[in-house]
N, CA, C and O atoms as a GROMACS GRO file, in nm:
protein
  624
    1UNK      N    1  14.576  18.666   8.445
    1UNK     CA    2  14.460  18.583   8.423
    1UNK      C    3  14.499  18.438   8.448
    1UNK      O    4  14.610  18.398   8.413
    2UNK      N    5  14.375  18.327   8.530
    2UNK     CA    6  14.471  18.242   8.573
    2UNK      C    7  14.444  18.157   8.423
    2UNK      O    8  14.375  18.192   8.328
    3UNK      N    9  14.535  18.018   8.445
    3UNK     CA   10  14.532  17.975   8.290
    3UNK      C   11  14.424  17.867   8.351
    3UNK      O   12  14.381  17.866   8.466
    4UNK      N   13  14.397  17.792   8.262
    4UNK     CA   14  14.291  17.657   8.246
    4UNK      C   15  14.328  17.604   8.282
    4UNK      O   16  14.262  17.547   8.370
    5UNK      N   17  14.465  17.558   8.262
    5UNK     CA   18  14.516  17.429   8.336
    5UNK      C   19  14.475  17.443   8.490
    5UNK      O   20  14.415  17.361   8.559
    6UNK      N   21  14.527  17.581   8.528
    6UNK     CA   22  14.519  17.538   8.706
    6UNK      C   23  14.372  17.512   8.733
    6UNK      O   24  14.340  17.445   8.830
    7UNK      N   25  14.261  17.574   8.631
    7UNK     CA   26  14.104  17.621   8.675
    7UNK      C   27  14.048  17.494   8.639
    7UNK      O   28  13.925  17.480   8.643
    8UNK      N   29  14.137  17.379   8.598
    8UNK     CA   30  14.056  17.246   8.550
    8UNK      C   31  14.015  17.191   8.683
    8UNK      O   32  13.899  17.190   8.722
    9UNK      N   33  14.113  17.146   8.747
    9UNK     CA   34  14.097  17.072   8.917
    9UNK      C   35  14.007  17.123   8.968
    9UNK      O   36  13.929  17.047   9.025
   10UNK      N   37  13.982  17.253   8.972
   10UNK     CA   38  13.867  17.327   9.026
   10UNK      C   39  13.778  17.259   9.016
   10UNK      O   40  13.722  17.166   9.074
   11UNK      N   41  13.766  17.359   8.876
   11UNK     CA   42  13.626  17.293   8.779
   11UNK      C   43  13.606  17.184   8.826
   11UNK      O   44  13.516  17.178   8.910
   12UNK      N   45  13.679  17.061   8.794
   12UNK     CA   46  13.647  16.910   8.825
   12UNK      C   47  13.588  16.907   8.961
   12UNK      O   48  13.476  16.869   8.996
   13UNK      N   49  13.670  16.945   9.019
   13UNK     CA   50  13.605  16.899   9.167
   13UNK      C   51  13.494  16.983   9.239
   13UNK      O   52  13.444  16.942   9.344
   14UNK      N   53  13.463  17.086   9.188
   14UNK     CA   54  13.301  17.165   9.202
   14UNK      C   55  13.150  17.046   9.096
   14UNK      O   56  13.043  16.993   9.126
   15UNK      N   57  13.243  17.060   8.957
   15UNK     CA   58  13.138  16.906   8.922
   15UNK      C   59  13.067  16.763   9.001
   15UNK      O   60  12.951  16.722   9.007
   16UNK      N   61  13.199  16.712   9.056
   16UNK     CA   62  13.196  16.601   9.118
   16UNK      C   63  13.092  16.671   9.248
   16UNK      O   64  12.974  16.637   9.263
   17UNK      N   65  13.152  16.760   9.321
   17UNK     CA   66  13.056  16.810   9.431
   17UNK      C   67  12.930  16.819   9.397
   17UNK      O   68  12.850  16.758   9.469
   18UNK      N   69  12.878  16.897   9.282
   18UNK     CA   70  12.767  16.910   9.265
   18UNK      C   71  12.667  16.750   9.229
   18UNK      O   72  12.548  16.726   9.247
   19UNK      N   73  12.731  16.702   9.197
   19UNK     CA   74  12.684  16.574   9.117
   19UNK      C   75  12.658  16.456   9.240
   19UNK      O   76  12.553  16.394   9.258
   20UNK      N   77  12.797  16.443   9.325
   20UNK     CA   78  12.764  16.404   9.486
   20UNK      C   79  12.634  16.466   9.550
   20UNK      O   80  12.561  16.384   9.605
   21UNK      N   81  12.592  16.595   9.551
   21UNK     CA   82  12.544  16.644   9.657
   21UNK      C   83  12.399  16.638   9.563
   21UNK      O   84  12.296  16.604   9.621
   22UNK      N   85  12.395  16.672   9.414
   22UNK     CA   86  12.266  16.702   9.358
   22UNK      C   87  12.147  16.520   9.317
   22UNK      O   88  12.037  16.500   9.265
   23UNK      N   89  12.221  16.459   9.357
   23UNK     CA   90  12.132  16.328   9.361
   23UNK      C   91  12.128  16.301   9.508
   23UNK      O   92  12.126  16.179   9.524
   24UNK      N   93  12.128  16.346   9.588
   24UNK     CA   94  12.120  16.277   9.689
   24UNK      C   95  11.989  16.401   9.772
   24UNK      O   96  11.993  16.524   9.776
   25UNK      N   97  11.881  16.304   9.829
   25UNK     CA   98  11.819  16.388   9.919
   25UNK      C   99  11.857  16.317  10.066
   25UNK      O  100  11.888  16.202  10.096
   26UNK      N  101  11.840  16.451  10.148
   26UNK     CA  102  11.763  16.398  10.267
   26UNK      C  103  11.628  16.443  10.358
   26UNK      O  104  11.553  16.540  10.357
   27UNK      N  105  11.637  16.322  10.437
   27UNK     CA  106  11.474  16.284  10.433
   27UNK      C  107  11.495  16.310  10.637
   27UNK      O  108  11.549  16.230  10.713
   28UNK      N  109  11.431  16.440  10.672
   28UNK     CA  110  11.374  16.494  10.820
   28UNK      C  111  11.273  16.363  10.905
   28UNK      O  112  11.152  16.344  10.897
   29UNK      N  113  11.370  16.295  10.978
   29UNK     CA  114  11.286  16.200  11.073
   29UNK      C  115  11.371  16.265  11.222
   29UNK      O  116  11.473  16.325  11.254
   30UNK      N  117  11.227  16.196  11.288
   30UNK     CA  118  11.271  16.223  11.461
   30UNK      C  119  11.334  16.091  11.450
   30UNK      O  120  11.310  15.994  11.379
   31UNK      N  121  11.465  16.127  11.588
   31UNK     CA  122  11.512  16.008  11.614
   31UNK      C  123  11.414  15.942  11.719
   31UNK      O  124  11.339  16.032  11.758
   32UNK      N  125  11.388  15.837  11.774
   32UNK     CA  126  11.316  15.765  11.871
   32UNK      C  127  11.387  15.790  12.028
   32UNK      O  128  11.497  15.841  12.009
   33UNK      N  129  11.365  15.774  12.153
   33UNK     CA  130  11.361  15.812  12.256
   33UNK      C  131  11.535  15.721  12.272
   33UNK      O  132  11.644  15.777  12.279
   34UNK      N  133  11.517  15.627  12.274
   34UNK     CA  134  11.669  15.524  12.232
   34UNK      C  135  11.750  15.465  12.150
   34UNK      O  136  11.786  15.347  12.141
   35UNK      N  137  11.780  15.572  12.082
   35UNK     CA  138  11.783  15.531  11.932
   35UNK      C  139  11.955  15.559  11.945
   35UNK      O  140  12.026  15.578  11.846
   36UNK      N  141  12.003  15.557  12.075
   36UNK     CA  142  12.181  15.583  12.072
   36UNK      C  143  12.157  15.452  12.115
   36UNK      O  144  12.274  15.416  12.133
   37UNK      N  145  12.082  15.349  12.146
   37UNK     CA  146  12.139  15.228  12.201
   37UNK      C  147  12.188  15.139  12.116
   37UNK      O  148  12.123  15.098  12.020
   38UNK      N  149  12.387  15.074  12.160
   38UNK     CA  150  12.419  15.038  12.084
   38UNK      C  151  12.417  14.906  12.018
   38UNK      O  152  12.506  14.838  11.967
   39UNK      N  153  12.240  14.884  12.041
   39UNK     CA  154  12.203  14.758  11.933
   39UNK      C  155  12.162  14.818  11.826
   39UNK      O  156  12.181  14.774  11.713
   40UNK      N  157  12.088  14.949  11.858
   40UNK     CA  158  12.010  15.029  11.725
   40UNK      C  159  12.130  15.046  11.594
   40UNK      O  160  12.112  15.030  11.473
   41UNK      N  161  12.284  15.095  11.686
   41UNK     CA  162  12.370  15.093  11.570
   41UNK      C  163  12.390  14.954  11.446
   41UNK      O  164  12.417  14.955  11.326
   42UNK      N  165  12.360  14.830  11.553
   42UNK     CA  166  12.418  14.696  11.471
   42UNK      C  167  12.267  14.687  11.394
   42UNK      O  168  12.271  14.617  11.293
   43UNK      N  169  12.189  14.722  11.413
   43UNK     CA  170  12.083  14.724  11.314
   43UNK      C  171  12.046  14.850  11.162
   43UNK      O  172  11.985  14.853  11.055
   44UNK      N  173  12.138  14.942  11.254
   44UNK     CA  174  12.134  15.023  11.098
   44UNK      C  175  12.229  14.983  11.018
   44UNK      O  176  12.216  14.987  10.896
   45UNK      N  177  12.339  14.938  11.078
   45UNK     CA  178  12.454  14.887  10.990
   45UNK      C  179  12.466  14.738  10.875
   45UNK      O  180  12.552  14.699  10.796
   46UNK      N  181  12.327  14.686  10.918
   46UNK     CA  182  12.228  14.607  10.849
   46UNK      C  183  12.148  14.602  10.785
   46UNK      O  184  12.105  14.497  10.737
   47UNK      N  185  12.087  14.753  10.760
   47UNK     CA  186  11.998  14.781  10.692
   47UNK      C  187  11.984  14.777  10.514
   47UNK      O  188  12.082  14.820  10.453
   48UNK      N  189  11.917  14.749  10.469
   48UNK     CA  190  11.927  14.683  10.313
   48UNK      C  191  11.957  14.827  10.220
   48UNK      O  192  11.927  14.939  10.260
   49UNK      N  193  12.012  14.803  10.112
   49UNK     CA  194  12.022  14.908  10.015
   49UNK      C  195  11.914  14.972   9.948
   49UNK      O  196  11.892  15.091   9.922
   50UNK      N  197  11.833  14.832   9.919
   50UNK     CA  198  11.675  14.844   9.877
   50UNK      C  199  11.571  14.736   9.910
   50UNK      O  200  11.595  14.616   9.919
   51UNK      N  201  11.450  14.796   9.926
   51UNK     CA  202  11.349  14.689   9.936
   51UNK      C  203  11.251  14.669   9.813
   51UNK      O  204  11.177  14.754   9.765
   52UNK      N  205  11.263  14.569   9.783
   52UNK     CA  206  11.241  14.564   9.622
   52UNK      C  207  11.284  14.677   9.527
   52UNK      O  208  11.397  14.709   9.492
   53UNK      N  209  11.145  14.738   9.488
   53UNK     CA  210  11.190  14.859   9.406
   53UNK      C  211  11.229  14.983   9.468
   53UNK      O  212  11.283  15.077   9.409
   54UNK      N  213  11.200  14.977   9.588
   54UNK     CA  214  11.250  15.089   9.701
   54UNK      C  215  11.361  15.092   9.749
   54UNK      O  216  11.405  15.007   9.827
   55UNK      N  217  11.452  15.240   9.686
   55UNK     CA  218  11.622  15.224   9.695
   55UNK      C  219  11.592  15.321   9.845
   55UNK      O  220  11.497  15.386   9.889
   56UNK      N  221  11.688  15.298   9.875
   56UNK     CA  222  11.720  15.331  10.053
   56UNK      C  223  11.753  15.533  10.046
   56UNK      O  224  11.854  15.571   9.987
   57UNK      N  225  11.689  15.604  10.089
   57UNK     CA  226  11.762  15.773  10.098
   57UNK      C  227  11.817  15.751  10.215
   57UNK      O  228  11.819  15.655  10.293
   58UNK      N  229  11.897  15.947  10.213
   58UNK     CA  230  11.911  15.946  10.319
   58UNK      C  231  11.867  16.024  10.486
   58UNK      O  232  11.831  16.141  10.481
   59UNK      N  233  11.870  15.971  10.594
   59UNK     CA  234  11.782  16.007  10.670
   59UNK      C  235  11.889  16.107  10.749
   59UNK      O  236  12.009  16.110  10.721
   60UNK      N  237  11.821  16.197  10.861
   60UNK     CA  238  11.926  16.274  10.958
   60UNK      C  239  11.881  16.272  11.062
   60UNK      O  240  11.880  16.376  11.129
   61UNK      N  241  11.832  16.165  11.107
   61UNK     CA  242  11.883  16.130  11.211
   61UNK      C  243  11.882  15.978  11.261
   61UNK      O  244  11.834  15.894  11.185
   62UNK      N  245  11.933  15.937  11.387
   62UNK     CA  246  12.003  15.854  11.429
   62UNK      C  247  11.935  15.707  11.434
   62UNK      O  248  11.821  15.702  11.479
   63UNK      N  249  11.979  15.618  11.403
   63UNK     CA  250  11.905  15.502  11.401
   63UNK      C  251  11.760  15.478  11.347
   63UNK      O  252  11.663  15.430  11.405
   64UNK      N  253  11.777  15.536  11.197
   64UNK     CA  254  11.666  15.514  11.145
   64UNK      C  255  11.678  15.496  10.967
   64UNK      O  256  11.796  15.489  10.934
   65UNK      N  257  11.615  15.490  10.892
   65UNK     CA  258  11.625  15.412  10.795
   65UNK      C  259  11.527  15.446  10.723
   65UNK      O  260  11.415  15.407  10.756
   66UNK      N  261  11.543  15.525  10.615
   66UNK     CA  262  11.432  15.503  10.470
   66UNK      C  263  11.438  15.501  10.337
   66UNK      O  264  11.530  15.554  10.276
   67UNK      N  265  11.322  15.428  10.268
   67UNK     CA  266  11.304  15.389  10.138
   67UNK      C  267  11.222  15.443  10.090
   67UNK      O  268  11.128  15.477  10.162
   68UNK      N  269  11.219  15.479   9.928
   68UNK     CA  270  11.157  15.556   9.840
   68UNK      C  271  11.139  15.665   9.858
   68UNK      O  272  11.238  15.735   9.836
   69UNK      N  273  11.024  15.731   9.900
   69UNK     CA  274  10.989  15.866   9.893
   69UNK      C  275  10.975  15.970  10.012
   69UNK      O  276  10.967  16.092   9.999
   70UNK      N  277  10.972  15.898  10.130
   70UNK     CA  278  11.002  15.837  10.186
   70UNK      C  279  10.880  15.695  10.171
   70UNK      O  280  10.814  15.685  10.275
   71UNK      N  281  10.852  15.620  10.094
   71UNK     CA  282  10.739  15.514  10.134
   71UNK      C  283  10.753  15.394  10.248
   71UNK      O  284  10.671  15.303  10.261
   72UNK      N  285  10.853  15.408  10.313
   72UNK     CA  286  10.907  15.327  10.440
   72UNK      C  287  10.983  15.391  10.512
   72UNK      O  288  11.075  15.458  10.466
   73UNK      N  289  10.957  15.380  10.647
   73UNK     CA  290  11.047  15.428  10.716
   73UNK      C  291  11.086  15.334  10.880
   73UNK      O  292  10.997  15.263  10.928
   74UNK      N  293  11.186  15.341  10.931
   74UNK     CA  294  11.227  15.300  10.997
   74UNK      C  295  11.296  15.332  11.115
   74UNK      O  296  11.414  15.352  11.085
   75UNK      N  297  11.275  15.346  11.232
   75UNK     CA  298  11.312  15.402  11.379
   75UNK      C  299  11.387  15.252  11.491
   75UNK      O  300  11.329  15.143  11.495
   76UNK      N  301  11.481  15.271  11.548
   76UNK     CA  302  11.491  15.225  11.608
   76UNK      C  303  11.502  15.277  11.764
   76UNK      O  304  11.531  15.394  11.791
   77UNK      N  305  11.477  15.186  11.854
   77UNK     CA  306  11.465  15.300  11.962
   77UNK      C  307  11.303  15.351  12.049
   77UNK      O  308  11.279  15.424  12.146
   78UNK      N  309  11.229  15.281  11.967
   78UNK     CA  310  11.121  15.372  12.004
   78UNK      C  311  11.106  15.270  12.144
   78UNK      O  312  11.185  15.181  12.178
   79UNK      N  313  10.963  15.318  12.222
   79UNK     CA  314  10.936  15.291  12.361
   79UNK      C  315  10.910  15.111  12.295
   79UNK      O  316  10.862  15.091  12.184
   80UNK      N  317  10.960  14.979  12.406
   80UNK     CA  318  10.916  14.890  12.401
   80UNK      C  319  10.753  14.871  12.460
   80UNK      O  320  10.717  14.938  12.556
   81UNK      N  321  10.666  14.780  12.399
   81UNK     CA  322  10.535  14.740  12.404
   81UNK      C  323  10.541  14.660  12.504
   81UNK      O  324  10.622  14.567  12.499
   82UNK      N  325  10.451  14.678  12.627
   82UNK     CA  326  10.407  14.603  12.679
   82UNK      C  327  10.308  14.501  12.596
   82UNK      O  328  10.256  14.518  12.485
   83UNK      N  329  10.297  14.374  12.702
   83UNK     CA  330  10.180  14.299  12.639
   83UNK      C  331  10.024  14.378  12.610
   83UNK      O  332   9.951  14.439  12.688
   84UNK      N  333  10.007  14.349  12.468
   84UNK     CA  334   9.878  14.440  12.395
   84UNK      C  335   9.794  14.338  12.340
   84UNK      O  336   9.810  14.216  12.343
   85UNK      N  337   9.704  14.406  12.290
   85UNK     CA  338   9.567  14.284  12.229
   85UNK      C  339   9.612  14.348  12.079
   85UNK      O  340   9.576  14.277  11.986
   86UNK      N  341   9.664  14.435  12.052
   86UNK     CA  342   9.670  14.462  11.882
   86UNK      C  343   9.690  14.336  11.790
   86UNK      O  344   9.718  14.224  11.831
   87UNK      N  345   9.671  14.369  11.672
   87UNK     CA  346   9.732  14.216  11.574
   87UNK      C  347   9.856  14.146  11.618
   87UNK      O  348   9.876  14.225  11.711
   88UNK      N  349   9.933  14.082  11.626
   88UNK     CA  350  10.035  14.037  11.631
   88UNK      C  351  10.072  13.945  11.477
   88UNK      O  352   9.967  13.895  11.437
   89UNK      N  353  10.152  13.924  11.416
   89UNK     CA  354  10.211  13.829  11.331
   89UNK      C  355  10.381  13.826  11.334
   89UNK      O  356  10.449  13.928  11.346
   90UNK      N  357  10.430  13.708  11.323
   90UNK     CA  358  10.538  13.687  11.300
   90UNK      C  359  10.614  13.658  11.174
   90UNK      O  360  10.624  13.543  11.131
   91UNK      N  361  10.667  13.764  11.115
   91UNK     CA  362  10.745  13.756  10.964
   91UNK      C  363  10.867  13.750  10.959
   91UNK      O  364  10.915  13.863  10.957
   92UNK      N  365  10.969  13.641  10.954
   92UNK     CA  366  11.104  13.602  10.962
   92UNK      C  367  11.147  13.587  11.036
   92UNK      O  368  11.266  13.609  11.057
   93UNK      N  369  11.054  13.534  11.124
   93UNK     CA  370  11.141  13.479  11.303
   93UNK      C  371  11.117  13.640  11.388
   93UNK      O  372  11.185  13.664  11.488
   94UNK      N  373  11.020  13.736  11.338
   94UNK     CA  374  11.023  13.834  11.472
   94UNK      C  375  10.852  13.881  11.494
   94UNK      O  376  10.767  13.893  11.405
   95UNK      N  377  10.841  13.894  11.592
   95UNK     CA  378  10.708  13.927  11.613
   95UNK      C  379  10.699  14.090  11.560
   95UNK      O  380  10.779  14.182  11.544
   96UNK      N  381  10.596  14.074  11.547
   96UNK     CA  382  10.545  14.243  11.524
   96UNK      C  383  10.388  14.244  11.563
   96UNK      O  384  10.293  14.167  11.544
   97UNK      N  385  10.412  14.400  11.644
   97UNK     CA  386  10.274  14.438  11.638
   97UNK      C  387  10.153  14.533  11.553
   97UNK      O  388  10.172  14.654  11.536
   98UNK      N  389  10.076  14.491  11.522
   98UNK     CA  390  10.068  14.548  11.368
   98UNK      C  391   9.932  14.663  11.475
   98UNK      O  392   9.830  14.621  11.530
   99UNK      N  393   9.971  14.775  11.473
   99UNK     CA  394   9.889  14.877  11.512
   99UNK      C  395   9.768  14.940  11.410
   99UNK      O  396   9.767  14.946  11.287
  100UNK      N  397   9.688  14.975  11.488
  100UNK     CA  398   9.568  14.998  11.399
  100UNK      C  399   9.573  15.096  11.275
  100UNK      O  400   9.616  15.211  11.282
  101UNK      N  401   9.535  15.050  11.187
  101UNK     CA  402   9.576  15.089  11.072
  101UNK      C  403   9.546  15.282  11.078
  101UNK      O  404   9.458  15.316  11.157
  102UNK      N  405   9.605  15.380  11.010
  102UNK     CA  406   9.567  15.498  11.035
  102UNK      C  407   9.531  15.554  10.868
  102UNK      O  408   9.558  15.452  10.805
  103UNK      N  409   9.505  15.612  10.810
  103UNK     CA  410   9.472  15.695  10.694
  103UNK      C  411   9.543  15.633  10.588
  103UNK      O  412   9.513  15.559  10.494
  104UNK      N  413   9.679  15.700  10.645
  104UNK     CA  414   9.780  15.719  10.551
  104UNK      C  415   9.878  15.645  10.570
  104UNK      O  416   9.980  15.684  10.513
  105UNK      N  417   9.885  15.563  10.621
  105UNK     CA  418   9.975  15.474  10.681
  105UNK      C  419   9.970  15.364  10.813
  105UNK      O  420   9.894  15.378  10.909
  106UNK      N  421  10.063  15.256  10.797
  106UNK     CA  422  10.062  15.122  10.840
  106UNK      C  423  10.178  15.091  10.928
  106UNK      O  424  10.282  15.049  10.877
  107UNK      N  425  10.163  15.116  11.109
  107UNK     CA  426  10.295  15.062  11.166
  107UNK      C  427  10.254  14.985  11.248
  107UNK      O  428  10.147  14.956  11.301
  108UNK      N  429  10.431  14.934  11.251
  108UNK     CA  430  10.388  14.760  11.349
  108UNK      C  431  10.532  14.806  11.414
  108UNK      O  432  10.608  14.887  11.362
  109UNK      N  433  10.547  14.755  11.508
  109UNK     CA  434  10.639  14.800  11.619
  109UNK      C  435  10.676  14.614  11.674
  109UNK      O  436  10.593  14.525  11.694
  110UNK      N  437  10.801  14.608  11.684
  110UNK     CA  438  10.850  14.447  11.715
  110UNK      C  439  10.832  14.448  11.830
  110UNK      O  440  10.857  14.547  11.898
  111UNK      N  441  10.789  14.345  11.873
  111UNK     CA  442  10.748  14.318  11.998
  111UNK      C  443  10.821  14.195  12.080
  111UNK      O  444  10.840  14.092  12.016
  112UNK      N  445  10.866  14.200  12.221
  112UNK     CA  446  10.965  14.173  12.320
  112UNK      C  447  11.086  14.140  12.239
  112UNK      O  448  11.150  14.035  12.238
  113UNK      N  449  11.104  14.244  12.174
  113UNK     CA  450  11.295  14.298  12.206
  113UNK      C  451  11.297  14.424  12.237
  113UNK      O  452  11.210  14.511  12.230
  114UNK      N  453  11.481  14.428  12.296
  114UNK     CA  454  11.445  14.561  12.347
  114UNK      C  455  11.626  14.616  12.265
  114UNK      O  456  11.737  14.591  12.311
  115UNK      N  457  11.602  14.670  12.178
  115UNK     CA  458  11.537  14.822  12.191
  115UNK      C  459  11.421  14.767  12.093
  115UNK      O  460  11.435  14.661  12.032
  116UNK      N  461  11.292  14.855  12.082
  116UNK     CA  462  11.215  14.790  11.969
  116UNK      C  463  11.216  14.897  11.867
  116UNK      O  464  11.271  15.007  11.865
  117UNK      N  465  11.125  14.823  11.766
  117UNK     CA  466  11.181  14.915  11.646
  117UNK      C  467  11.031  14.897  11.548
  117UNK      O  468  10.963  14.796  11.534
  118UNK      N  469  11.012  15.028  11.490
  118UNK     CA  470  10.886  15.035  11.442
  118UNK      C  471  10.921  15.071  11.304
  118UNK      O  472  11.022  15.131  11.267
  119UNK      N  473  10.827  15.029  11.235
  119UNK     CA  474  10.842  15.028  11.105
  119UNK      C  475  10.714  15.080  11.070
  119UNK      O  476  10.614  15.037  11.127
  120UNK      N  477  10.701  15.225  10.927
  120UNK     CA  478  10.575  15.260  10.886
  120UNK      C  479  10.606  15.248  10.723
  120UNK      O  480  10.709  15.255  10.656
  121UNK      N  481  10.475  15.227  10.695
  121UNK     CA  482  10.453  15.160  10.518
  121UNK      C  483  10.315  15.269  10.546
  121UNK      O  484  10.222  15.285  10.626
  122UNK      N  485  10.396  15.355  10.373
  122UNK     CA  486  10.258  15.437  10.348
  122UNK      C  487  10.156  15.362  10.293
  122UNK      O  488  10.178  15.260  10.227
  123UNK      N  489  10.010  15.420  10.323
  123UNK     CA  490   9.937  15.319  10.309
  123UNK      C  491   9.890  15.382  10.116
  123UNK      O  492   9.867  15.500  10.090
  124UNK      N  493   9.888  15.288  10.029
  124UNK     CA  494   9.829  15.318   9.882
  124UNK      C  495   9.938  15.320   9.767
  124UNK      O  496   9.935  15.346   9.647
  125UNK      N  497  10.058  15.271   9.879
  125UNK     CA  498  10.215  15.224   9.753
  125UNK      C  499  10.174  15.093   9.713
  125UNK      O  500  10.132  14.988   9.762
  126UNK      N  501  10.207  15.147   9.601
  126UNK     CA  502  10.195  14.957   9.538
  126UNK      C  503  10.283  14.836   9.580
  126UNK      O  504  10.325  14.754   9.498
  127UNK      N  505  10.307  14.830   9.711
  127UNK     CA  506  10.463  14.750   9.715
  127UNK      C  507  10.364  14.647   9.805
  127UNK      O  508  10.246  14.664   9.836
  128UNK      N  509  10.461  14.526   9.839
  128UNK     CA  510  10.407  14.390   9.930
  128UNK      C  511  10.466  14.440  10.050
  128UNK      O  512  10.580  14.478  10.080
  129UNK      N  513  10.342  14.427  10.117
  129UNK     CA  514  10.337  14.472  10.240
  129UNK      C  515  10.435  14.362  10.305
  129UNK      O  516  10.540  14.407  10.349
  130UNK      N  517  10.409  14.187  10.319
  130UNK     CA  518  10.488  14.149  10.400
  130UNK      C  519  10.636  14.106  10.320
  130UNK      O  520  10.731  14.056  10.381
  131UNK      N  521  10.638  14.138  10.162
  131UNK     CA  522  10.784  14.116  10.155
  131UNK      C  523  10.886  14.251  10.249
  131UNK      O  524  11.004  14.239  10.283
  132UNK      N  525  10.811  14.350  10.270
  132UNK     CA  526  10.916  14.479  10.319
  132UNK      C  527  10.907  14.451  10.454
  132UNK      O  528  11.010  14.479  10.516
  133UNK      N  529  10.800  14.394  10.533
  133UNK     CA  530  10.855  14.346  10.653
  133UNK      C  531  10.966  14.252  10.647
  133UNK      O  532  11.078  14.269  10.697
  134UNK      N  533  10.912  14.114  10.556
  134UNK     CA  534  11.035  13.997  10.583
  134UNK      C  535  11.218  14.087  10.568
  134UNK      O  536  11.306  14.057  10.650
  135UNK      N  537  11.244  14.184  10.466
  135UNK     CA  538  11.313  14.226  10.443
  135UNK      C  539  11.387  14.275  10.540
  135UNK      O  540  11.508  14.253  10.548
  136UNK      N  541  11.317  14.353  10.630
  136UNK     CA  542  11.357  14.401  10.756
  136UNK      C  543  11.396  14.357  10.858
  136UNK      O  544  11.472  14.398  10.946
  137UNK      N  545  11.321  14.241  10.839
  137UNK     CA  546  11.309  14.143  10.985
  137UNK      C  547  11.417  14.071  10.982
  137UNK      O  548  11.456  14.025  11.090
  138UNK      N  549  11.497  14.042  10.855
  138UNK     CA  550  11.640  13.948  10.868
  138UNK      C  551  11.721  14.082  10.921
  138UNK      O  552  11.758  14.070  11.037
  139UNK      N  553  11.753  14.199  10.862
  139UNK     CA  554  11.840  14.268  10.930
  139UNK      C  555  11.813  14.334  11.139
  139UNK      O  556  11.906  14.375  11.210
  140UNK      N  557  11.701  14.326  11.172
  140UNK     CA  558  11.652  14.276  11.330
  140UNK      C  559  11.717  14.145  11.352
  140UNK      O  560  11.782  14.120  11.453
  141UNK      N  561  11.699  14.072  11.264
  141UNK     CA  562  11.682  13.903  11.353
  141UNK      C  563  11.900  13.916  11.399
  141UNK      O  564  11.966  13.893  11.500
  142UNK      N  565  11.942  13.979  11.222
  142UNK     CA  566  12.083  13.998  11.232
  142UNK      C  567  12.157  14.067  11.353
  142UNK      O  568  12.257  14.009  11.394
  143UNK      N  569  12.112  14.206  11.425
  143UNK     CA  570  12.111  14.296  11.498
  143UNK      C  571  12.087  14.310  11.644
  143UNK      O  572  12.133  14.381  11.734
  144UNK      N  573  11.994  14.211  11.633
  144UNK     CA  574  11.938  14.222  11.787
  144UNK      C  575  11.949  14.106  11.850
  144UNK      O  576  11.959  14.000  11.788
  145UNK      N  577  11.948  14.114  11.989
  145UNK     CA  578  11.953  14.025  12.074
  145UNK      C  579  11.835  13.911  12.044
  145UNK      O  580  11.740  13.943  11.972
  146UNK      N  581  11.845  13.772  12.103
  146UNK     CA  582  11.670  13.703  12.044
  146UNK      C  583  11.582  13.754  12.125
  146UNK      O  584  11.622  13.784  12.237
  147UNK      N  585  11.489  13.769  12.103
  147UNK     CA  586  11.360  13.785  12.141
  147UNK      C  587  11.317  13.734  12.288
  147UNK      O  588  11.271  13.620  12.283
  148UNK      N  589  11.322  13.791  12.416
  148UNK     CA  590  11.292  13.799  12.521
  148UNK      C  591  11.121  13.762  12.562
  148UNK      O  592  11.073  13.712  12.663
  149UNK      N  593  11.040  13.828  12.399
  149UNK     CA  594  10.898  13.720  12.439
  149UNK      C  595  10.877  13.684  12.345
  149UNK      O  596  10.953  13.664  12.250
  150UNK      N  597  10.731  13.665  12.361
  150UNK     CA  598  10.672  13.642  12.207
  150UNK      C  599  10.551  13.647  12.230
  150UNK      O  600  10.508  13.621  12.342
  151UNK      N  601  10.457  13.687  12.110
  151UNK     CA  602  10.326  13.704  12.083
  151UNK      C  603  10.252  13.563  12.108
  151UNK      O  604  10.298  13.462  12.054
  152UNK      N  605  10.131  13.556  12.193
  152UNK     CA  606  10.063  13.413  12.225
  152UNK      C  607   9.946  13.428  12.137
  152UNK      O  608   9.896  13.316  12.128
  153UNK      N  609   9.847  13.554  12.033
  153UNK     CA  610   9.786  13.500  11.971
  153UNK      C  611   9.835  13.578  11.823
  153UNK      O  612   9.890  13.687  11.809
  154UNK      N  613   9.807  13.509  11.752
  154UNK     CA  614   9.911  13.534  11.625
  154UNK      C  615   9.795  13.582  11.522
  154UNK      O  616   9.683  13.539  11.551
  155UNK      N  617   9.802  13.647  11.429
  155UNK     CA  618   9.715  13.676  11.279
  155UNK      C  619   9.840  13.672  11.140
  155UNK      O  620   9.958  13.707  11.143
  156UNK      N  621   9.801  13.643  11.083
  156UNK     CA  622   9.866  13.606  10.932
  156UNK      C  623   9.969  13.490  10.904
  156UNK      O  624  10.010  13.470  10.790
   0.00000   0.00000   0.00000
């Protein structure tokens, strides 16, 4: 019979495993069409721990990023925007295009950089809409190349 002593380390380290593995979810996103490009990496490697009360999970796949439940989420990579008539506003030095609002949710996609990167906010969380952009937008402004255009008519 083996003794305790040897079955402690075990023990311990099946605890620790479980305890590692049983707080942690992850959260099923598509990666975006360019989401291996290696600016998308210097932008996830920037990405905040939390946005306000929204602590960061984890995602599986590549160059992307989310908070709370998922109540934010984040892609890098996706197709760049040509020039559009959608909203435009600029929050922390980056443009965004704020796409028409849908049901359940709110995305704005940055506009002339490339790779671009879209960001969705469920719509009916209680959180500030433009503090979780500004939040974002320093780790872009950190990440990416400057801005190749810019939005000529602006809202907010």
């Amino acid at each position: 019979m083996p003794s305790i002593r040897r079955l402690a380390p075990v023990a311990g380290a099946l605890a620790l495993l479980a305890v590692l593995t049983g707080c942690s979810t992850t959260i099923h996103l598509e990666p975006a069409a360019d989401a291996n490009n290696p600016a998308c990496a210097d932008v996830s490697v920037l990405l905040p721990s939390a946005i306000g009360d929204l602590e960061r999970v984890w995602t599986d796949a590549q160059a992307t990023g989310a908070w709370g439940a998922p109540t934010v989420v984040l892609r890098c990579g996706v197709p760049v925007p040509a020039p559009s008539t959608d909203e435009c506003t600029t929050i922390s030095g980056v443009d965004w295009l704020v796409l028409a609002q849908e049901e359940e949710r709110q995305r704005l996609v940055t506009y002339g950089r490339d790779p671009a990167i879209e960001v969705i906010i469920q719509r009916g969380a209680e959180i500030d809409f433009r503090s979780v952009v500004e939040k974002l937008s320093t780790s872009i402004q950190s990440g990416l190349q400057p801005a190749t255009a810019k939005c000529t008519a602006r809202v907010g």
